[in-house]
N, CA and C atoms as a LAMMPS dump frame, in Angstrom:
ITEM: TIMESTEP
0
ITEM: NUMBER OF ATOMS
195
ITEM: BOX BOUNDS ff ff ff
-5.0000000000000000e+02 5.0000000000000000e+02
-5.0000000000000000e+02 5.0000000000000000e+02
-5.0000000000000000e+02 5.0000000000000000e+02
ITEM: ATOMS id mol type element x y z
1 1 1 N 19.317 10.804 19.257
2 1 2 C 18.062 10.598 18.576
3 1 3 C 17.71 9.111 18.631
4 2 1 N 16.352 8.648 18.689
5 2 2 C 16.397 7.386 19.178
6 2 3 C 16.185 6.764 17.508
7 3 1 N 15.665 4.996 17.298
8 3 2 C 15.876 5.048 16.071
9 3 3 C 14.497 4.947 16.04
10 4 1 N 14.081 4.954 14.514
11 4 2 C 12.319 4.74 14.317
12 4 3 C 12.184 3.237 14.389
13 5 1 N 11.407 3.145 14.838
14 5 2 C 10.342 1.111 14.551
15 5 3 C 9.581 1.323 13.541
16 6 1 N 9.286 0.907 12.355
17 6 2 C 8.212 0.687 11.56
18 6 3 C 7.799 -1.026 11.438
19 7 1 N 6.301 -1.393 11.425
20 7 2 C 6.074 -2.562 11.14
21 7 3 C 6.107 -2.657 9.443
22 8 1 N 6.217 -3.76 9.242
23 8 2 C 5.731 -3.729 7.971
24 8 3 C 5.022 -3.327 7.186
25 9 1 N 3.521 -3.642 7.692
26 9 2 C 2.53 -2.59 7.725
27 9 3 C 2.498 -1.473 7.648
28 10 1 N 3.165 -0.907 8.348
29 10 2 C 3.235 0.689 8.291
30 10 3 C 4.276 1.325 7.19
31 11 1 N 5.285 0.236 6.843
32 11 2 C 6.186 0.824 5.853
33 11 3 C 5.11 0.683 4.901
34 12 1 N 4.175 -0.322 4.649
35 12 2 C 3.819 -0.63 3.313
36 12 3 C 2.623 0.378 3.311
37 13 1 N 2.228 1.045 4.355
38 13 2 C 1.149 2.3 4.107
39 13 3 C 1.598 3.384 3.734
40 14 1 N 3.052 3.953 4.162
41 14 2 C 3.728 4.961 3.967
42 14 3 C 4.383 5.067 2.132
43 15 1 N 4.43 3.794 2.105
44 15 2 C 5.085 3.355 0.314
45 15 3 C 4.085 3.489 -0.15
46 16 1 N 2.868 3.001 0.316
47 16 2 C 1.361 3.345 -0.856
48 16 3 C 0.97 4.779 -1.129
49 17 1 N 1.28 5.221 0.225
50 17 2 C 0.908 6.941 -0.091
51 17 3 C 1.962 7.684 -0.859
52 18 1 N 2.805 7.559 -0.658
53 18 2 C 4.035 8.719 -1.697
54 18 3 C 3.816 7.572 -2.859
55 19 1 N 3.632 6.665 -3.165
56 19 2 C 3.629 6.382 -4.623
57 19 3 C 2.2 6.114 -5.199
58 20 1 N 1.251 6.471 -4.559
59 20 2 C 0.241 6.859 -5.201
60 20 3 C -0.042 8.182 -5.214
61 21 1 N 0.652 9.652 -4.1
62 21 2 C 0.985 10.946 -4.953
63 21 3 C 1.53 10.592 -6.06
64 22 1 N 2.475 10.153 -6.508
65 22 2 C 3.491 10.153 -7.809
66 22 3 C 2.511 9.535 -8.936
67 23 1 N 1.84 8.582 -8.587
68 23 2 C 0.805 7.976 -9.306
69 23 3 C -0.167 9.295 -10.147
70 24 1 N -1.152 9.304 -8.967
71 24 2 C -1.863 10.393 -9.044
72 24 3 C -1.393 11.541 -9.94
73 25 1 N -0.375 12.307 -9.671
74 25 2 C 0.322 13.469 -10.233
75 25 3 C 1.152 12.731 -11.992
76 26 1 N 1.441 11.476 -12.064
77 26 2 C 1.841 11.468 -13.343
78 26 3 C 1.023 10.436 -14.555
79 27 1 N 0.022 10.489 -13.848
80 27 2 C -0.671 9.599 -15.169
81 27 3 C -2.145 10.284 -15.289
82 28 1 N -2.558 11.105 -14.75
83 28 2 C -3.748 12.075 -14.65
84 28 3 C -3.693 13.509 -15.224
85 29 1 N -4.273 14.357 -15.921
86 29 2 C -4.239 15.675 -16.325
87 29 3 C -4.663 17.025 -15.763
88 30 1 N -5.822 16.257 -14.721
89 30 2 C -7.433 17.348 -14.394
90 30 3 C -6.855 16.748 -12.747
91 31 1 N -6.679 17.73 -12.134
92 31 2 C -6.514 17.992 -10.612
93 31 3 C -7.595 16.615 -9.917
94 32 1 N -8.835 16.953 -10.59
95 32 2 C -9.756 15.787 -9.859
96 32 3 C -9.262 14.797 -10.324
97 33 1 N -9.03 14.349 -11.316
98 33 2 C -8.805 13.177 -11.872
99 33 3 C -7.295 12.826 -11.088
100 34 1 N -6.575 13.41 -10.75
101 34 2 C -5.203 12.987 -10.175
102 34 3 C -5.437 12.704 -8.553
103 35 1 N -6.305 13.939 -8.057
104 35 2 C -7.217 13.274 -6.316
105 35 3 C -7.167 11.784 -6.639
106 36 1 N -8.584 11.691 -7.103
107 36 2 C -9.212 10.694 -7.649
108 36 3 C -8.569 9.451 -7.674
109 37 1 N -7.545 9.457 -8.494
110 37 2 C -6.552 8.163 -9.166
111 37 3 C -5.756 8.033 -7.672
112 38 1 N -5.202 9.006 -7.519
113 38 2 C -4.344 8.782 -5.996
114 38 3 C -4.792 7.907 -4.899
115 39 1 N -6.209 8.196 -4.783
116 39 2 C -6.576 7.989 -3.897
117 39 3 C -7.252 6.238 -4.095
118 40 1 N -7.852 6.17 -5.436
119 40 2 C -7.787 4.948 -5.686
120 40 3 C -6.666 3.734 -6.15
121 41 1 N -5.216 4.358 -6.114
122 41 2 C -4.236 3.789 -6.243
123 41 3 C -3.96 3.472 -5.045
124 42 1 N -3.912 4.391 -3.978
125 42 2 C -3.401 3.802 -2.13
126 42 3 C -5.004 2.672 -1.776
127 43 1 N -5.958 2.846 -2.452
128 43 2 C -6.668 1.913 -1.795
129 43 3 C -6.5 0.202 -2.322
130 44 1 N -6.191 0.191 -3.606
131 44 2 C -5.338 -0.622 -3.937
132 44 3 C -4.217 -1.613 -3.615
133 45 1 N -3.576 -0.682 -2.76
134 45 2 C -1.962 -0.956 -2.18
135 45 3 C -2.418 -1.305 -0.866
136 46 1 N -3.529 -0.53 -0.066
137 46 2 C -3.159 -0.997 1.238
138 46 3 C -4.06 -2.467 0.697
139 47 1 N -5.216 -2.538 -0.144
140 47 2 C -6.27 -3.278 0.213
141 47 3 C -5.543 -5.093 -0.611
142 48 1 N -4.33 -4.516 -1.216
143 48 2 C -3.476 -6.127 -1.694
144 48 3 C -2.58 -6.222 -1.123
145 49 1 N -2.355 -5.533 0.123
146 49 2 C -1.178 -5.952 1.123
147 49 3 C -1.907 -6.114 2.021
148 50 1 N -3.062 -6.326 2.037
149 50 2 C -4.047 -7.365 3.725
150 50 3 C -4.349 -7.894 2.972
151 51 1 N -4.417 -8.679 1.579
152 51 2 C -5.116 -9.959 1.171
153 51 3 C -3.556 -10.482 0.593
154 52 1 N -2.493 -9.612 0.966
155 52 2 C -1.167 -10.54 0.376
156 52 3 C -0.945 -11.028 1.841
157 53 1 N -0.874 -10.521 3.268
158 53 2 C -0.356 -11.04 4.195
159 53 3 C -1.289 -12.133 4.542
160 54 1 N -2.967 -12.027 4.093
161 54 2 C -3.508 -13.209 5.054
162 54 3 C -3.03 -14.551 3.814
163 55 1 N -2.801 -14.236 2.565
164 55 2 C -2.26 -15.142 1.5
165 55 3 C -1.349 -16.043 2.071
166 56 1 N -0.079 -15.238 2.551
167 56 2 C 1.081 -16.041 2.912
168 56 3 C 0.868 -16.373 4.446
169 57 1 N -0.129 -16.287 5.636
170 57 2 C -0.293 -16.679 6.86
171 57 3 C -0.855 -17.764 6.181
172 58 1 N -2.276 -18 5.228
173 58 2 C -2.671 -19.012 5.196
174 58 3 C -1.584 -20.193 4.576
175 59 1 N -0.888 -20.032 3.696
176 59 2 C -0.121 -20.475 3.104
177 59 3 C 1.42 -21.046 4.145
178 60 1 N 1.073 -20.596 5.038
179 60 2 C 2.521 -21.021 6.128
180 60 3 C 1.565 -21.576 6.759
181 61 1 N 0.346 -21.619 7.519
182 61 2 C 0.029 -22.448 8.12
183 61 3 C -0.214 -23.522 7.585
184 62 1 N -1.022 -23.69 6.105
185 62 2 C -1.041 -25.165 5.377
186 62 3 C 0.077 -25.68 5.376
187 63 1 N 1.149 -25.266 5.021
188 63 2 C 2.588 -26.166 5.181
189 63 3 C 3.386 -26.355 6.665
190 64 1 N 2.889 -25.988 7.524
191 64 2 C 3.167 -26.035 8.712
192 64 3 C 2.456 -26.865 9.713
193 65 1 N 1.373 -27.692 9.501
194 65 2 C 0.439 -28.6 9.782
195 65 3 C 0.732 -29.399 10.397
């Protein structure tokens, strides 16, 4: 079996989705409301892990000057 590659990226999309099911499913009551939350919890996760990576690119390039 060969092994898997994940980028970072992709781990950190795969971690947003199963823990925004878990999200979704334990802090919501009403089926929509748990969609709903889920789905605005992974947009969350992916959308502060592209403003955390350009954070620390900008931040290595200022000290890298």
């Amino acid at each position: 079996m060969t092994p898997l590659h994940l980028s970072h990226f992709l781990a950190a999309v795969i971690f947003a989705f199963f823990a925004s099911i878990v999200f979704g499913i334990t802090q919501k009551n009403e089926t929509r409301e748990m969609v709903r939350y889920g789905i605005q919890c992974f947009v969350f996760f992916v959308v502060g892990t592209i403003l955390a990576g350009w954070l620390m690119f900008g931040i290595y390039h200022l000290a890298h000057r």
